[in-house]
N, C-alpha and C positions, 0 to 999 in steps of 0.2 A: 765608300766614295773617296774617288781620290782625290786629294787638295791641288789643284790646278790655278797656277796664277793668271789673272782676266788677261787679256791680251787689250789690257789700257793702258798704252805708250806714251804718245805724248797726244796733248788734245789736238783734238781736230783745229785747225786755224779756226777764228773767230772771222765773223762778218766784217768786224770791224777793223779786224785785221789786216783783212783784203780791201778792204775801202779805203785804208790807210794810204798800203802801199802804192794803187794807183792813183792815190793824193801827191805822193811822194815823188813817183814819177814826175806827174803832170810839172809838182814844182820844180824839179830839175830841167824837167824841159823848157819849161817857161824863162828857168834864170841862163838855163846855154841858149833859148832862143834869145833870149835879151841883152846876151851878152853879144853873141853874133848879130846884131844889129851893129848898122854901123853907125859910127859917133855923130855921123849929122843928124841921123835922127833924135839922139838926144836931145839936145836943147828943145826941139819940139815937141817933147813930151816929160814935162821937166819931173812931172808926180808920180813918174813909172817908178826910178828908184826905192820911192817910197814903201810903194804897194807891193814891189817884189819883195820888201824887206818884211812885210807884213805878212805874206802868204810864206815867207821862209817861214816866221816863228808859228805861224797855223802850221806849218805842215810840221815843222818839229814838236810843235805839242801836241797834236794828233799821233806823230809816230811816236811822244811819251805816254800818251794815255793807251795805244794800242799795244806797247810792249806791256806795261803798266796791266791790263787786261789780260793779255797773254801771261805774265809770270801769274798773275790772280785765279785766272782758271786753271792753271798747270799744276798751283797748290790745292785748289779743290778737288782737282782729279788724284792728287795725290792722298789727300784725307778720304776721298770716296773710297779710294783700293785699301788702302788702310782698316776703313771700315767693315768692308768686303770683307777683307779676310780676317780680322777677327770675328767676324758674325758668322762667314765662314768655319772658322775655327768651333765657333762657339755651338752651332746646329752639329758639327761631327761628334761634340760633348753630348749632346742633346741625345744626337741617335743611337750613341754608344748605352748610353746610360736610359734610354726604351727600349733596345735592345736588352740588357740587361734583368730591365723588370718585365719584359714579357717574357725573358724567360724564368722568373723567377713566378708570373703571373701560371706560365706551362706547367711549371712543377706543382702549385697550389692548384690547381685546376685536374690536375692527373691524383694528385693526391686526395682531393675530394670525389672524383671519380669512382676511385676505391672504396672512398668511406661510404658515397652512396651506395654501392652495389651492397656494401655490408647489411647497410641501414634495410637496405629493400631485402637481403634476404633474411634479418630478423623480424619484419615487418610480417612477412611471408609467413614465416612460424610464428609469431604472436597472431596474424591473423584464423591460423591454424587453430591455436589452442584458446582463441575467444571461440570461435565455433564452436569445441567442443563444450567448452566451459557453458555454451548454451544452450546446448542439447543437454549438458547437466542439468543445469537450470531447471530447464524446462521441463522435463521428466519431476527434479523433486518438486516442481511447482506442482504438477500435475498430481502426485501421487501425495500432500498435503493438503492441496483442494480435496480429492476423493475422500482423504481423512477428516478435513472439517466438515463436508458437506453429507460422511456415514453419521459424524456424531450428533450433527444437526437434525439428521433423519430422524435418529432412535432418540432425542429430545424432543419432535414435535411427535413421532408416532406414543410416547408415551403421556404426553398432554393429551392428545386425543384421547386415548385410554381412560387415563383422569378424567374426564371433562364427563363419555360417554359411558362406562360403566360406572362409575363413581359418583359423578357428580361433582371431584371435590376443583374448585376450581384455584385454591391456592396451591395446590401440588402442582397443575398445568401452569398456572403462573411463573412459579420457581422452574418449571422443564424448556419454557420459550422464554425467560430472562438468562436462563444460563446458556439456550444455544444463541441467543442474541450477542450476549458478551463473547462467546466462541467468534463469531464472525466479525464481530469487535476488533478481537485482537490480530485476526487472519483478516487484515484489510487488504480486498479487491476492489475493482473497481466492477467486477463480472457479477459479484454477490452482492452488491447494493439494491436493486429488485425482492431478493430474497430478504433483505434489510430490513423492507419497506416492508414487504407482508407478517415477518414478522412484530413490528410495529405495530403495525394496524392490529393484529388479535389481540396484541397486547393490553392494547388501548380500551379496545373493546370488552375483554375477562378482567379489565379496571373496575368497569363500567357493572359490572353484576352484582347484585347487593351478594355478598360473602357470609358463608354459614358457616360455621365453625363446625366444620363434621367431627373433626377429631375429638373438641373437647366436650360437644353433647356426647359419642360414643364416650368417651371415658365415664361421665357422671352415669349414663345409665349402668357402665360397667361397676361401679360400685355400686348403686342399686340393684345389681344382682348380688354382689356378696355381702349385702344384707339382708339379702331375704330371708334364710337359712336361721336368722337370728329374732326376727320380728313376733312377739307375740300374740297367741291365736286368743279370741275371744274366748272360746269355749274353753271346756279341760283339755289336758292335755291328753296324751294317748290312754286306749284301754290298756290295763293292764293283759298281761298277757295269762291266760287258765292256767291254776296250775294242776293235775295231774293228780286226783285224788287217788292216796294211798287205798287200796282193797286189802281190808283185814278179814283174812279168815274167819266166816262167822262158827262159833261154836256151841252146841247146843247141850242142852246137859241131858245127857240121859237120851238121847237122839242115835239116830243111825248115820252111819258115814255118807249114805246115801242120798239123805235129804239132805246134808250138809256139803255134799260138791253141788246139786241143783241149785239153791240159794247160793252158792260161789260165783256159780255160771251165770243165775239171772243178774246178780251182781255186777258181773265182767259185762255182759252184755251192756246194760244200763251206759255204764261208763261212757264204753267207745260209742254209743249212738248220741249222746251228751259232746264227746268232741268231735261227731263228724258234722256237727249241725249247730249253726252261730247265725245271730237273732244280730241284724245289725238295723241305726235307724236314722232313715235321712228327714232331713230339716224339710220342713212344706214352704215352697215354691226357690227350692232350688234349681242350680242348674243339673242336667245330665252328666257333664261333662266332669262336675264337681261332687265329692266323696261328703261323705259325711264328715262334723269335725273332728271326730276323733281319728281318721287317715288326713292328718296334717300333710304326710310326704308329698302327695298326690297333688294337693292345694298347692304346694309351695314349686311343685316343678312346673304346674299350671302356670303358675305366677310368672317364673322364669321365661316359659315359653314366649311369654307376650311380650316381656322384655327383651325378648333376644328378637323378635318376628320385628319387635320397632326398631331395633338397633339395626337391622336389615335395610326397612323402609327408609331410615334415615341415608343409609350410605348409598341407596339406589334411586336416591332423590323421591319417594312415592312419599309428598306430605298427607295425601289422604289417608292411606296405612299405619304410616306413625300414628296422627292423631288417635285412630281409632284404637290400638294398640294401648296407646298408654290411658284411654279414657277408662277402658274395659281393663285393665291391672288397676288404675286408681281404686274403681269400684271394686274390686276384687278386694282391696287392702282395706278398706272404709268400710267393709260389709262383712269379712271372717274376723279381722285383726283386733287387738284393744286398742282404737282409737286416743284410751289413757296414758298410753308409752310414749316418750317421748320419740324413739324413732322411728315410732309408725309414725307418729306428725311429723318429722323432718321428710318421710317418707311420701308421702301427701303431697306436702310442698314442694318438695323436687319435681313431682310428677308434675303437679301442675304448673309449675315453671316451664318446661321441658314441654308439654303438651303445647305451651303458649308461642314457643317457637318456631317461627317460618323454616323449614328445613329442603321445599321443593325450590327449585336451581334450574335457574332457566339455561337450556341449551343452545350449544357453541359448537361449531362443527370446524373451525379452527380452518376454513376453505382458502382464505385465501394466503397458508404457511402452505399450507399441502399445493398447492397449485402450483406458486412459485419452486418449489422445491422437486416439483416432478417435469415442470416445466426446462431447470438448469438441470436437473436429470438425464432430460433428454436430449438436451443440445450437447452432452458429454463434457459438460462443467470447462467447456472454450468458448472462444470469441475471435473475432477475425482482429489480430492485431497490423497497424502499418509499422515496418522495421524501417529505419532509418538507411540512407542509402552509404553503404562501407566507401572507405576511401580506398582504391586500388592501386596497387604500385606502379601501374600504366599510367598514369594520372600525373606522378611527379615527374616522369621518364622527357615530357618534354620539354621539362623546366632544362631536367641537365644538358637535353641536346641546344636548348640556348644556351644554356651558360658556354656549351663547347664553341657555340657560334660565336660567341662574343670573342675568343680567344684573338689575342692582334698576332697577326702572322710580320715574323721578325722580316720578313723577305721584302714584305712591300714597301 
């Protein structure tokens, strides 16, 4: 802009100015008309002098207060231009110096222009490799789920097992506490269902009065390796025949003849002597039981019954046990010497052990398996909602404001 001086000269005359000067006249006319009067009229008008003199000093104090005005307003128009142009001056400073900072504002503006395209095409590749970073993810999520939910499988399918061949329900306990802590420590929000059911059997195989399978099988197990040792009522084994020597009989004075017949009726005798044994059982025994001098017999009998209850025990059948160990008690109290001390410890066991509840109420463990075949089949997913990504589209109109805001040096 170029600096142009206002075309303020000199002011405009004032009003009063102009009101002045045909005061000024009028009094000039007035005093040459009055003088051109001629002298006779004088005397007749004796206070004219007066008044002319008086409208002389009106009209010359009016043209001092009208100059007076005029040099007044000529110094205000001179401090206006004054003004003018220094404020003048002072706006060319003004737009030098916005000029300046818009262009210093262009260069900041262009230079963050750059930094954004940067910013957007890191963005671009960081949003890249979140992706895949979640398709990572999400595979080993998947493929840890699979693994806590095989392990969890072959811990409730062996509680099962427990529960229904067995009976023992502290092993099923220890199989669904340790897949429970499994799922514990693999905290879903998908497996909490599975959580719950496994809870709930837990609750419940609490709730069972508990038999101690293991330690009745042990005590009967030493009960069988005392059998072997228990003394029998009766004697103990026959001895076994021995084998009588056949001595040549010899005759005095005899022929060789009679004397091998008498060898042979001899030899005969013998072997018809051991092929024939006189054995004799006890009256009102059983069939199945030997007499007592075949202890072996007796004693693996014993065993059997021992072993047929240790059976009944682990397959829960309380009626077989009892009957098992009633029928060995009497078996020990009826061959054995009742005077030994460990046939009476013998006795007592049994009948400790007979007194024992050992049948186990069944648990079919429905609602681990249900929940478990249930997330089985849904393929161990759930519909999740993803949060919505922030797109580099999104910031692109911020910057084409900022370009708008840009002050254009021109206008």
């Amino acid at each position: 802009m170029k600096e142009e001086t206002p075309a303020l000269t000199l002011p405009s005359p004032s009003p009063a100015a102009e009101q002045v000067e045909p005061s000024k006249d009028t009094a000039t006319a007035s005093v040459a008309g009055a003088a051109s009067l001629p002298s006779a009229d004088v005397p007749r008008s004796g206070a004219l002098p007066g008044w002319a003199l008086l409208l002389a000093v009106i009209a010359l104090g009016g043209a001092g207060v009208a100059g007076w005005q005029a040099w007044s307003v000529r110094g205000e128009a001179d401090g206006l231009r004054a003004e003018l142009a220094r404020r003048l001056t002072d706006s060319d400073l003004q737009v030098s110096e916005v000029k300046a900072l818009a262009r210093q504002q262009q260069d900041v503006i262009a230079s963050l222009q750059g930094k954004l395209a940067v910013v957007e095409s890191k963005m671009e590749a960081a949003e890249g490799q979140a992706a895949a970073l979640e398709s990572l993810y999400q595979q080993f999520s998947r493929s840890q789920d699979d693994g806590v939910i095989a392990e969890v499988d072959q811990a409730v399918t062996l509680a099962a097992q427990q529960l229904q061949l067995a009976g023992n329900v502290e092993g099923a306990l220890v199989a669904l506490q340790s897949a429970e802590a499994r799922l514990a420590v693999h905290d879903r929000g998908q497996l909490a269902p599975l959580r719950r059911a496994l809870a709930t059997d837990i609750e419940h195989l609490r709730r069972l009065a508990v038999v101690d399978v293991s330690g009745i099988a042990l005590r009967l197990e030493r009960l069988l390796d005392r059998v072997d040792v228990l003394p029998l009522t009766f004697a103990g084994e026959v001895e076994a025949v021995q084998p009588e020597v056949s001595t040549p009989l010899v005759t005095e004075g005899g022929s060789k003849v009679l004397d091998f017949a008498a060898q042979l009726a001899l030899d005969v005798w013998h072997d018809l002597r051991s092929l024939i044994r006189v054995e004799r059982l006890q009256q009102g025994a059983e069939p199945v039981l030997l007499a007592p001098s075949q202890s072996t017999y007796l004693r693996e009998n014993l065993r059997i019954r021992l072993l047929t209850a240790r059976l009944a025990l682990l397959a829960g059948d309380g009626r077989s046990y009892a009957v098992d160990l009633a029928e060995a008690r009497t078996w020990i109290e009826r061959f054995f010497d009742s005077r030994d001390e460990g046939v009476q410890l013998a006795l007592a066991e049994l009948k400790a052990l007979e007194a024992m509840p050992v049948k186990v109420e069944r648990h079919d463990l429905a609602a681990s398996l249900s929940a478990l075949r249930l997330f089985q089949s849904r393929g161990g997913r759930e519909p999740q909602v993803e949060p919505p990504e922030a797109r580099p589209s999104d910031a692109r109109p911020e910057a084409g404001g900022a370009r708008g805001a840009t002050v254009n040096p021109g206008s």
